[in-house]
C-alpha atoms as a printed R data frame, in Angstrom:
    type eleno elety resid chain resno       x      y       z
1   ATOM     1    CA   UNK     A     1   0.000  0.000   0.000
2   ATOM     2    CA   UNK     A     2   1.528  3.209  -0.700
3   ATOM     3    CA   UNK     A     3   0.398  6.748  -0.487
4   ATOM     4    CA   UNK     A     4  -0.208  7.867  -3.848
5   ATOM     5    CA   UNK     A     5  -2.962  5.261  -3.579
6   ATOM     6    CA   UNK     A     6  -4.272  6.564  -0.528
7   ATOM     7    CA   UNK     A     7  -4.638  9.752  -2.303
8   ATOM     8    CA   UNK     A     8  -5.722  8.426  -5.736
9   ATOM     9    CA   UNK     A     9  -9.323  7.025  -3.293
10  ATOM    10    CA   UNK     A    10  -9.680 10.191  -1.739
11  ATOM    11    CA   UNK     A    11  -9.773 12.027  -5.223
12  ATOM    12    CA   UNK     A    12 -11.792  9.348  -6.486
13  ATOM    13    CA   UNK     A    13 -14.603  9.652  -3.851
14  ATOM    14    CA   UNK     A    14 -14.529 13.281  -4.111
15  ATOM    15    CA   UNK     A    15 -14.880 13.660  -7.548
16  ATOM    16    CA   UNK     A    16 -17.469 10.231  -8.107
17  ATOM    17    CA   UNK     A    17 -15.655  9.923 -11.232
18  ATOM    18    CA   UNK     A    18 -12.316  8.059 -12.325
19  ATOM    19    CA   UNK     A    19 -11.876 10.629 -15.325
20  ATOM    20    CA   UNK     A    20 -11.869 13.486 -12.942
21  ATOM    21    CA   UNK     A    21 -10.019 11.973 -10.439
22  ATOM    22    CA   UNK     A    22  -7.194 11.426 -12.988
23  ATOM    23    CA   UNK     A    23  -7.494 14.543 -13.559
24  ATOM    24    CA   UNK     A    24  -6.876 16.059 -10.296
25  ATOM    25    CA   UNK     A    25  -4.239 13.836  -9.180
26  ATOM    26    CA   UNK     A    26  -2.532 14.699 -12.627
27  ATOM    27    CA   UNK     A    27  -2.470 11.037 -13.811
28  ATOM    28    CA   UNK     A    28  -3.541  8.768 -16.897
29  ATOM    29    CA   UNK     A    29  -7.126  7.584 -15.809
30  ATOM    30    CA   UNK     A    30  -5.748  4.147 -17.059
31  ATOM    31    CA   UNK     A    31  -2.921  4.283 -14.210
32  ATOM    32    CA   UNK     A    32  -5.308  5.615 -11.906
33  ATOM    33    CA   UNK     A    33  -7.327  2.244 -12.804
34  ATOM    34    CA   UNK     A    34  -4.629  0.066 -12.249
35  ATOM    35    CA   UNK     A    35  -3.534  1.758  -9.161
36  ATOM    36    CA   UNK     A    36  -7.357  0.917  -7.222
37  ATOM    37    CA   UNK     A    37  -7.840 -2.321  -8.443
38  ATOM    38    CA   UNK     A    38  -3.856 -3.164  -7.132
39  ATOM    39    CA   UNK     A    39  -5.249 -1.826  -3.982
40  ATOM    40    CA   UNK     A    40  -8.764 -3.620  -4.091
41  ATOM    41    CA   UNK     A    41  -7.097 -6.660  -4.858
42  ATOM    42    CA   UNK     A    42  -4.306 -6.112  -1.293
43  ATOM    43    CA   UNK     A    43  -7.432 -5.774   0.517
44  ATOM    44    CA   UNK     A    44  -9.315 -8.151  -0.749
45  ATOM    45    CA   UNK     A    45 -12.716 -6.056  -1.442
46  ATOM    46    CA   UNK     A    46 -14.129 -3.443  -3.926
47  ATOM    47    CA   UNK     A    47 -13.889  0.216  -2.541
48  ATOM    48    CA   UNK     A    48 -16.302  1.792  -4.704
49  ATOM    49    CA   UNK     A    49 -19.340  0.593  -6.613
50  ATOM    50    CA   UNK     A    50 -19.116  1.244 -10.797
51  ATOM    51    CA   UNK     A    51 -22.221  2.659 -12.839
52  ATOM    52    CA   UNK     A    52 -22.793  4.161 -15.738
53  ATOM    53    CA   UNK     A    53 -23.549  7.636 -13.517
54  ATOM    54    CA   UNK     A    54 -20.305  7.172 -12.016
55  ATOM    55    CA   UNK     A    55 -18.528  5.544  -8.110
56  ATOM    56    CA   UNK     A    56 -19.244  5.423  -5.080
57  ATOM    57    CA   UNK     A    57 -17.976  4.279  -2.070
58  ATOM    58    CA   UNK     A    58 -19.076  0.663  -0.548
59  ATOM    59    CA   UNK     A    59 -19.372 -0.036   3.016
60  ATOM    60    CA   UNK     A    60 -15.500 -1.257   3.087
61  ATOM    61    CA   UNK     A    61 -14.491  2.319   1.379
62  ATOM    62    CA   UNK     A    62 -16.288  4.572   3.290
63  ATOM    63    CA   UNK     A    63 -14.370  2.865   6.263
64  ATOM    64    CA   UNK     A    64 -11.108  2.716   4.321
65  ATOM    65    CA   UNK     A    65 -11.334  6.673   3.587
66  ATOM    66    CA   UNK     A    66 -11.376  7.597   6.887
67  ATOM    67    CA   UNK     A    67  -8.217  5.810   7.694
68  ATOM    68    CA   UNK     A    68  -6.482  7.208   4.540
69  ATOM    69    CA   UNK     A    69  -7.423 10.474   5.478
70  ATOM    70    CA   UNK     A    70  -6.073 10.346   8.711
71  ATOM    71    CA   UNK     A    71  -3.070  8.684   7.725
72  ATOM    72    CA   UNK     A    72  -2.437 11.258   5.272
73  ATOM    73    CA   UNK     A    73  -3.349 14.060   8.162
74  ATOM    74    CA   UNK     A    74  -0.657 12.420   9.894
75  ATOM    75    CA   UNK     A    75   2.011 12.483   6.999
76  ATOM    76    CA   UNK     A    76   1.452 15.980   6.747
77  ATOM    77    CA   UNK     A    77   1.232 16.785  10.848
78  ATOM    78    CA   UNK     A    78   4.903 14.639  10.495
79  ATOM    79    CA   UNK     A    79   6.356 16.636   7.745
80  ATOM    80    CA   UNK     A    80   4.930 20.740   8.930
81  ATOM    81    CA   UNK     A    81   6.504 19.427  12.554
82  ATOM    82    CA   UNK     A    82  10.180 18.390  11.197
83  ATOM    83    CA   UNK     A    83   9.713 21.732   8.938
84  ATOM    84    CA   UNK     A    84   9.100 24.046  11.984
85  ATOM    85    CA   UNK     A    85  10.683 22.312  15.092
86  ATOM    86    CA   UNK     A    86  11.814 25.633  16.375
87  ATOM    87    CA   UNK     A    87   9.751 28.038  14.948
88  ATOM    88    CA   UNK     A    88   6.265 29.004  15.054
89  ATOM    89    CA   UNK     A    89   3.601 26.828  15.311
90  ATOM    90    CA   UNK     A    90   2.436 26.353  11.611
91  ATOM    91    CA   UNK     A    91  -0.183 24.132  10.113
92  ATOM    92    CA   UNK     A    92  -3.514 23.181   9.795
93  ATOM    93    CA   UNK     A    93  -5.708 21.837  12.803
94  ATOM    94    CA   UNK     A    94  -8.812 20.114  12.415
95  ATOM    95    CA   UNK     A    95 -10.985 21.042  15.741
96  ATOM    96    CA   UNK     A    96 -14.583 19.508  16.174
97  ATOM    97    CA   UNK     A    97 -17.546 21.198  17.783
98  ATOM    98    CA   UNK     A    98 -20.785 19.736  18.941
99  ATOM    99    CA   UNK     A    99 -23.737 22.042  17.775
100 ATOM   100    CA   UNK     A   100 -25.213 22.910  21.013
101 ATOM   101    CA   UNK     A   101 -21.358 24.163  21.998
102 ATOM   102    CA   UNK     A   102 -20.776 26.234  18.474
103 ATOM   103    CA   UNK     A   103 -22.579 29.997  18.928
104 ATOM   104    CA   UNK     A   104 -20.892 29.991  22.564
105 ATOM   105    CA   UNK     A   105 -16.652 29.200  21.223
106 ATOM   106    CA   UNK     A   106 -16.584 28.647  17.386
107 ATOM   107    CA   UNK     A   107 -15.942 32.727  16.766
108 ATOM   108    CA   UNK     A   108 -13.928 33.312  19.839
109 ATOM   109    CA   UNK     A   109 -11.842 30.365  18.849
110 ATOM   110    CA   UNK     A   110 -11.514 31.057  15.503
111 ATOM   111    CA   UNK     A   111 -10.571 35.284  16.431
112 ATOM   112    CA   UNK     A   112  -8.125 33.699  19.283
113 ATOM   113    CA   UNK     A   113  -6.292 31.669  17.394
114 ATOM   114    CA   UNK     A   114  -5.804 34.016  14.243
115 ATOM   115    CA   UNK     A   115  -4.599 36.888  17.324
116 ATOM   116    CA   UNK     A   116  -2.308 34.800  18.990
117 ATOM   117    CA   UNK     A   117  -1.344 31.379  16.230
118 ATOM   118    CA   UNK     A   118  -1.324 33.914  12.902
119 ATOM   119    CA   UNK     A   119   0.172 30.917  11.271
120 ATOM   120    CA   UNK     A   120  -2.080 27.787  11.972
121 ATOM   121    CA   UNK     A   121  -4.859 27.395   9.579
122 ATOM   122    CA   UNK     A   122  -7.866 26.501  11.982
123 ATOM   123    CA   UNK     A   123 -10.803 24.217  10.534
124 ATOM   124    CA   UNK     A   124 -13.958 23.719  12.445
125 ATOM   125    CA   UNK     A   125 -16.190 20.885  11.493
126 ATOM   126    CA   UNK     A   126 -19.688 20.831  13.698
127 ATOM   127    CA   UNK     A   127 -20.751 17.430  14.118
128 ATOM   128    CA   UNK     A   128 -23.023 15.373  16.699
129 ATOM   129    CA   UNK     A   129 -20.888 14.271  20.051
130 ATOM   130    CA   UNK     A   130 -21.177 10.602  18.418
131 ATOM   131    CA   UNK     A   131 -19.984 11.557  14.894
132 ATOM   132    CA   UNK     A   132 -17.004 13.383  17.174
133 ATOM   133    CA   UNK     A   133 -15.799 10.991  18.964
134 ATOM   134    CA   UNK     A   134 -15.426  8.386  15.983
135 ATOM   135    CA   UNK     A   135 -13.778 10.762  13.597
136 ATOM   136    CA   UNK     A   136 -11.587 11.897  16.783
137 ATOM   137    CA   UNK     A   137 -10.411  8.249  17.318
138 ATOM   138    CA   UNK     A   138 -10.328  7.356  13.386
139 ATOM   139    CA   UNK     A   139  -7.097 10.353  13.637
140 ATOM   140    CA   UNK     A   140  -9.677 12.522  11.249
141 ATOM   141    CA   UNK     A   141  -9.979 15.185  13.990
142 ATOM   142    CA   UNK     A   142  -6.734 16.668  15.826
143 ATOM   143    CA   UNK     A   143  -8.829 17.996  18.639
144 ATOM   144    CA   UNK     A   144 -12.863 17.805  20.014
145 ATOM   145    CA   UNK     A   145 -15.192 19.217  22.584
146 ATOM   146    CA   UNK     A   146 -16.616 16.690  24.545
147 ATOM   147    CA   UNK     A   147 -19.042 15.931  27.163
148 ATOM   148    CA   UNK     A   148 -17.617 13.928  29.870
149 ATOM   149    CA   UNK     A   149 -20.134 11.201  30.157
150 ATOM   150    CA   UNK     A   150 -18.356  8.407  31.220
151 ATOM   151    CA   UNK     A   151 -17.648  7.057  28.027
152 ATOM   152    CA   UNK     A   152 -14.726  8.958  26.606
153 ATOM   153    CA   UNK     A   153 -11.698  7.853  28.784
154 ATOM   154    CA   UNK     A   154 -10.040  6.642  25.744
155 ATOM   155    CA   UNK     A   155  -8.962 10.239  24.953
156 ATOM   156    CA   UNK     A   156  -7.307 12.247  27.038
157 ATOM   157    CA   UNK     A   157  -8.985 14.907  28.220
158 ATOM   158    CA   UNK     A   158  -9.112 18.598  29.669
159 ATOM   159    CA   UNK     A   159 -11.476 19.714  31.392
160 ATOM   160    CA   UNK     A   160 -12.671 23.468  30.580
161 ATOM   161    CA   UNK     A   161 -16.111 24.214  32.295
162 ATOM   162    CA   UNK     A   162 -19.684 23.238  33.158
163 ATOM   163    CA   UNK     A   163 -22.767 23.981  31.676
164 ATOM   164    CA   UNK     A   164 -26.094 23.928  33.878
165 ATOM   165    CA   UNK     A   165 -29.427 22.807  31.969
166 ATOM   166    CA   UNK     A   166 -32.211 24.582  32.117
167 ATOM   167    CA   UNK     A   167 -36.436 23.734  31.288
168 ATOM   168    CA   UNK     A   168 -36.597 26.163  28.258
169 ATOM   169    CA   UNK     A   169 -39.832 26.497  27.002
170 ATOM   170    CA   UNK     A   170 -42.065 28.437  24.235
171 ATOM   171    CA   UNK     A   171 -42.814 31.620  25.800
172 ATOM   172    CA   UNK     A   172 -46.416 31.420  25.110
173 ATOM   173    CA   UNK     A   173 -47.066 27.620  25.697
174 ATOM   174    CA   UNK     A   174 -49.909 27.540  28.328
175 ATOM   175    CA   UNK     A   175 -48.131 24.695  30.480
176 ATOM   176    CA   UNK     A   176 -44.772 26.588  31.103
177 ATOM   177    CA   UNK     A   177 -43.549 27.200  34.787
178 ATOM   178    CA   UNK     A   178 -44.300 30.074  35.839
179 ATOM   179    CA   UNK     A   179 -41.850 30.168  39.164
180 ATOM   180    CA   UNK     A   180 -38.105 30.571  38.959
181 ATOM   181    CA   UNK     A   181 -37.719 27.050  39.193
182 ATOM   182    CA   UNK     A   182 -38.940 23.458  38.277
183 ATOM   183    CA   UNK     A   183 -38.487 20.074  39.877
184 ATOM   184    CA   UNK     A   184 -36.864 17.442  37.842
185 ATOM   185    CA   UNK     A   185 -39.899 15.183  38.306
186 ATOM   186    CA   UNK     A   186 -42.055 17.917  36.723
187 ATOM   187    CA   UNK     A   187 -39.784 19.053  34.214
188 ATOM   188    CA   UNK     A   188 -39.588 15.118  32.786
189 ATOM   189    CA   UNK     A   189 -43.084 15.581  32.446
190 ATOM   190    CA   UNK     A   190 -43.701 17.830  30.092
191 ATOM   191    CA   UNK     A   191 -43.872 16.488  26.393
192 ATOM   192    CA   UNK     A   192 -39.887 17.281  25.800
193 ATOM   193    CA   UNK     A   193 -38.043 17.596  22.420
194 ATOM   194    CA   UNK     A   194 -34.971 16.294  22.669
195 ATOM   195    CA   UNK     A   195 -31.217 15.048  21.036
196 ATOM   196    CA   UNK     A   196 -31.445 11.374  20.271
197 ATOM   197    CA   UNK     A   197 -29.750  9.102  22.099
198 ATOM   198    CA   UNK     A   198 -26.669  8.877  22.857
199 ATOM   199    CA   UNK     A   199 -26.214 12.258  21.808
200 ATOM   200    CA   UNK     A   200 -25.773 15.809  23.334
201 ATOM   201    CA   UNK     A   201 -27.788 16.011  27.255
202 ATOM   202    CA   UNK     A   202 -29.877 13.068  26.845
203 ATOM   203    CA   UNK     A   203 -27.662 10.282  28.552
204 ATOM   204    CA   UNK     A   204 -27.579 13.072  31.652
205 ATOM   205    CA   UNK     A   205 -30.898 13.246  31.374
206 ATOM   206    CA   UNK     A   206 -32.167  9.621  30.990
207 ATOM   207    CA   UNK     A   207 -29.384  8.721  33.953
208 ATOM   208    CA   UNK     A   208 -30.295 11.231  36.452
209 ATOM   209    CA   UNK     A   209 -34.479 10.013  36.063
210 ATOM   210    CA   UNK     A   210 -33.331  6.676  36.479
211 ATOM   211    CA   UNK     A   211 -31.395  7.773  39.908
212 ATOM   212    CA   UNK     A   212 -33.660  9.312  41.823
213 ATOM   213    CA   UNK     A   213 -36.733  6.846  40.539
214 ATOM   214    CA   UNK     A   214 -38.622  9.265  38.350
215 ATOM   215    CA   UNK     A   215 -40.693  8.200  35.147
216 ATOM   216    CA   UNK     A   216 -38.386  8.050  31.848
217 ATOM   217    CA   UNK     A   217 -38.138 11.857  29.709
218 ATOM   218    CA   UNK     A   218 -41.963 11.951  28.306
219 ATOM   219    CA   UNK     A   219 -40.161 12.350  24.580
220 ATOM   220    CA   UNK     A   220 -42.389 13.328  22.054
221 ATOM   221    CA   UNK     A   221 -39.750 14.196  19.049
222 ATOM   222    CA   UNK     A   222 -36.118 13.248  19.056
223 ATOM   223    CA   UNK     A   223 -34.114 15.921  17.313
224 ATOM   224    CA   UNK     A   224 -30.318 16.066  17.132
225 ATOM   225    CA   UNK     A   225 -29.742 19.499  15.392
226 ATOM   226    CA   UNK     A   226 -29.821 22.497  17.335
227 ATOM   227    CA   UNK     A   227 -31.492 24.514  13.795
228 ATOM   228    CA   UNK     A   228 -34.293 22.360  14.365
229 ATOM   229    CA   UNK     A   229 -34.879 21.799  17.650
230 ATOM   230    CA   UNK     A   230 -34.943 25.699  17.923
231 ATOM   231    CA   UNK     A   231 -37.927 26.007  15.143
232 ATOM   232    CA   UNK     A   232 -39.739 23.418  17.131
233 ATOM   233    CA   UNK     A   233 -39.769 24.930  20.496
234 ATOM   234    CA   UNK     A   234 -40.747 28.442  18.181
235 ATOM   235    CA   UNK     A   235 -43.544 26.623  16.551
236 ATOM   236    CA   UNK     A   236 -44.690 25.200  20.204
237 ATOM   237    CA   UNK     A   237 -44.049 21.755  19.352
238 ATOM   238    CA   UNK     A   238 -42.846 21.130  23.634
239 ATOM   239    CA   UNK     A   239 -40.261 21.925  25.557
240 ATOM   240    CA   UNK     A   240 -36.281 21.074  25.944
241 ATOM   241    CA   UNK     A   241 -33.681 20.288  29.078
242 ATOM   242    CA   UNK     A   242 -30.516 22.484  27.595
243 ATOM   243    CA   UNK     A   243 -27.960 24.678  28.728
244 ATOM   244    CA   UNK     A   244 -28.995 28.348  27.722
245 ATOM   245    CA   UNK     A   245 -26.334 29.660  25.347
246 ATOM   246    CA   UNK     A   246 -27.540 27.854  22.057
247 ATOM   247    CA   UNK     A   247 -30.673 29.512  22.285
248 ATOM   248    CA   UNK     A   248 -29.849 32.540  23.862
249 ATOM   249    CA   UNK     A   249 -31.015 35.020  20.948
250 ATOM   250    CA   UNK     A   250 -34.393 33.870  21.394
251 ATOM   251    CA   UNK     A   251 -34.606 33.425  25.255
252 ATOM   252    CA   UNK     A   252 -33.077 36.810  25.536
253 ATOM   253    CA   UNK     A   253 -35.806 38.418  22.870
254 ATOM   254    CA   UNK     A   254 -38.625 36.597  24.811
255 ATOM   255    CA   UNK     A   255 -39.314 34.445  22.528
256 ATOM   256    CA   UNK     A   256 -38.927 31.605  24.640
257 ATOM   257    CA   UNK     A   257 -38.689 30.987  28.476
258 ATOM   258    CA   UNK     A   258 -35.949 29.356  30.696
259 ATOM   259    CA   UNK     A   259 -36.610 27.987  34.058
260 ATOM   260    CA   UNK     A   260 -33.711 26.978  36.606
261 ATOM   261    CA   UNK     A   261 -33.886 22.540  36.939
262 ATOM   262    CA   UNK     A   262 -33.994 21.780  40.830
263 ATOM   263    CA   UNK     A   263 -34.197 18.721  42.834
264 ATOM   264    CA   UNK     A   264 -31.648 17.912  41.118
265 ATOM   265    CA   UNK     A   265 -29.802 20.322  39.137
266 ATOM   266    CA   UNK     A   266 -28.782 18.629  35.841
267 ATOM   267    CA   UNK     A   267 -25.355 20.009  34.728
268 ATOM   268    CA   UNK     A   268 -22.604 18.427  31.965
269 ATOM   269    CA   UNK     A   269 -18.805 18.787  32.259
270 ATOM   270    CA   UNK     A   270 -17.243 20.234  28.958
271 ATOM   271    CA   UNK     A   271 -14.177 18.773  27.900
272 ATOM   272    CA   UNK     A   272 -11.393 19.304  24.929
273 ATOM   273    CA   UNK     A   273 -10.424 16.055  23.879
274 ATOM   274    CA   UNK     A   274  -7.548 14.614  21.762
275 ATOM   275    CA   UNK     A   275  -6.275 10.381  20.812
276 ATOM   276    CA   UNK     A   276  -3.938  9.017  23.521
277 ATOM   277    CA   UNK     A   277  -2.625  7.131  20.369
278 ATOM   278    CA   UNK     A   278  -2.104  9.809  17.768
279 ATOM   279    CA   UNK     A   279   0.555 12.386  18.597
280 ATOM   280    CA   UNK     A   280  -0.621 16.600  18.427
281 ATOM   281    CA   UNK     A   281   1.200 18.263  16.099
282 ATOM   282    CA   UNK     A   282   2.948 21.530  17.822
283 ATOM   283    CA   UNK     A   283   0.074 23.410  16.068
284 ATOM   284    CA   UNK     A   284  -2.799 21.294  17.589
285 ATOM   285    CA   UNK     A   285  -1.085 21.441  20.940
286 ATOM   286    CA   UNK     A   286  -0.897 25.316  20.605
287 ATOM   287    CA   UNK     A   287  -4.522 25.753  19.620
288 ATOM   288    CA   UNK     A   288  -5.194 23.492  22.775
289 ATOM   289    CA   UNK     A   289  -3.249 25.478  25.193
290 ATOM   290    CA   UNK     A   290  -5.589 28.539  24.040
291 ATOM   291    CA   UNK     A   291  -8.295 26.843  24.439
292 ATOM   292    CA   UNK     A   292  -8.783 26.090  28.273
293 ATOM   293    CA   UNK     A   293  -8.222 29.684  28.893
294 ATOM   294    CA   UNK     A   294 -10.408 30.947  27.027
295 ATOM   295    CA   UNK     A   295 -13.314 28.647  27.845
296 ATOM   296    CA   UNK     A   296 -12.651 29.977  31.594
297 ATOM   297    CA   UNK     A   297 -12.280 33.871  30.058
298 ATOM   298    CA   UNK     A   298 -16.284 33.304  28.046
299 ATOM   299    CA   UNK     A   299 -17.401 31.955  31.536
300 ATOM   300    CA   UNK     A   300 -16.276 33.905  33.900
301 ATOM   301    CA   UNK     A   301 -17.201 37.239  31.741
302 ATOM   302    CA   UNK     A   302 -20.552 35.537  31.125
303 ATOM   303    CA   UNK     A   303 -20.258 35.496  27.210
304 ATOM   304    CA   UNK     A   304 -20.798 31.553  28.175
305 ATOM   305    CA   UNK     A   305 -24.000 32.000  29.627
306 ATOM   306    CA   UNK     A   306 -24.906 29.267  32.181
307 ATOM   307    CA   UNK     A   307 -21.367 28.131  32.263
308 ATOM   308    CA   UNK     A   308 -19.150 28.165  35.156
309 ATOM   309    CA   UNK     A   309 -14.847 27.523  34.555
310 ATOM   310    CA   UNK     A   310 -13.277 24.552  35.940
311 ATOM   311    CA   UNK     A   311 -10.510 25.071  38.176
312 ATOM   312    CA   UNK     A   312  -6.768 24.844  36.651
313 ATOM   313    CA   UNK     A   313  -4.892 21.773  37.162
314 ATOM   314    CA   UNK     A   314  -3.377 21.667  40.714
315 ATOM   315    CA   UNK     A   315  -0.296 20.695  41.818
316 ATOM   316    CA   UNK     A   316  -0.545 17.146  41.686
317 ATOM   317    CA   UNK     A   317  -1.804 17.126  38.351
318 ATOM   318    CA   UNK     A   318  -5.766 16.807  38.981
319 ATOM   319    CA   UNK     A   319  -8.578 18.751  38.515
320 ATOM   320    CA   UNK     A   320 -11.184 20.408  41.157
321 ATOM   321    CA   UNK     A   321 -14.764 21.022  41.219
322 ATOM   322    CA   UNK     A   322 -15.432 24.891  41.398
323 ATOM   323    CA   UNK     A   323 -17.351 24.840  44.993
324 ATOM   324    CA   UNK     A   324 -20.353 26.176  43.792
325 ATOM   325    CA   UNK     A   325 -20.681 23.088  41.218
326 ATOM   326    CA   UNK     A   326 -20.775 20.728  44.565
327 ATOM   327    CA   UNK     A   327 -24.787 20.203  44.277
328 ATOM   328    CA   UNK     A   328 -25.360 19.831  40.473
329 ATOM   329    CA   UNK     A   329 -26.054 16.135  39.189
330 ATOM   330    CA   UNK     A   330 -22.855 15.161  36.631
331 ATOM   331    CA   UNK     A   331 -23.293 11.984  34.438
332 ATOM   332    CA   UNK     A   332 -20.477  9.873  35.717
């Protein structure tokens, strides 16, 4: 297997099309040809599936693109590093974003690291947590925001704040709270819109009902983008359990209601995330040194709204619950 091949299936699946794949890779399409079916034939299945509209990947090449791409992330990470080992960082870093985490860090990121890292190229993909974490551990992603649900120990992991959910509600729906606050048990009650599992708050959600005995979320649509989730609770569809700052436009014009989640609080640790197997390139470890401190800089100035900043690492290495965080009900 050799790279040239590795890029030769990328162009192809780009493209659909051997022609313009040969094209782009500047290469006969007949050694372009011979160069997939060599490959095809070392791994012992088709990659793409031939018609007369064009190719396209089979279940064995969507899964053997992924790899290639990383691999060829990895060539490049390899090569930028050797060619700036004491310079500047330089490069490109792919960073992931859930959608519910985007309006609150993808511009400050993005203005941070072209202030202070003029010479990394920065690429934000948002994706669903789930999508993340596969494309983080496939080596397609150099960095991710997490949640820390128990279930991500395979990367390493920084913690940079938490994010308190709250009962958010169409402003006008005749069956939203009208005190400050809402018990859990009444909260699960209402007909609730929320991510699909396992996605975004509703493994929090699902856990903390199941510890304290209440009835299962009463889930009347499961929706995973935040777009949609927001013209839902607009068009009075039900309500949602989510931290404020995705829909804080609208909560802030009045166009819908939040309402503080007691008995217990529901909160979720946000976390950057990166492989333990794959190393950072000195660009992706400069974009995550920025990154901490400016997660704590958005909460603390409340630009992060309903966030609070995770202590620094200590001494020893660890990391400490702010004190006022001591009450609120963490998926573990």
């Amino acid at each position: 297997m050799e790279l040239r091949q590795l890029r030769y299936v990328i162009a192809i699946a780009r493209s659909g099309s051997l022609s313009k794949a040969a094209e782009q890779v500047f290469v006969a399409q007949s050694a372009l040809s011979h160069q997939l079916a060599q490959l095809e034939e070392e791994l012992g299945t088709p990659l793409f599936h031939r018609s007369r509209r064009g190719v396209e990947p089979t279940e064995a090449g969507r899964i053997f693109l992924a790899h290639a791409a990383a691999i060829l992330r990895q060539v490049e990470d390899a090569r930028v590093a050797v060619q700036t080992a004491r310079g500047e960082p330089t490069g490109k870093v792919v960073f992931g974003i859930p959608h519910s985490v985007s309006a609150a860090l993808a511009l400050p990121l993005l203005q941070a690291v072209r202030e202070q890292l003029p010479k990394v190229e920065l690429e934000l993909t948002e994706e669903l947590t789930g999508n993340l974490m596969l494309q983080l551990r496939s080596g397609q992603l150099h960095l991710a925001v997490l949640f820390d649900d128990g279930l991500i120990g395979e990367f390493t992991r920084q913690p940079l704040l938490d994010e308190r959910l709250m009962l958010i509600s169409p402003a006008q729906a005749p069956e939203r709270p009208r005190r400050k606050s809402v018990t859990l048990a009444a909260a699960l009650a209402l007909p609730l819109i929320l991510p699909a599992p396992p996605h975004g708050v509703r493994p929090i959600i699902e856990q903390a009902a199941r510890e304290h005995g209440l009835p299962p979320p009463n889930v009347v649509a499961d929706i995973s983008s935040i777009s949609i989730l927001r013209t839902s609770l607009l068009a009075g569809l039900g309500h949602t359990l989510l931290p404020p700052m995705p829909l804080r436009h609208e909560l802030d014009a009045g166009l819908l209601h939040g309402c503080e989640v007691a008995r217990p609080t529901l909160g979720r640790r946000v976390v950057l995330c990166a492989s333990r197997h794959l190393p950072l390139s000195a660009a992706a470890e400069a974009v995550a040194s920025l990154t901490g401190p400016l997660c704590r800089e958005l909460a603390r100035s409340g630009r992060w709204q309903g966030a609070t900043p995770v202590a620094e690492p200590d001494q020893d290495g660890g990391f400490a619950l702010p004190d006022n965080t001591q009450n609120v009900h963490f998926l573990r």
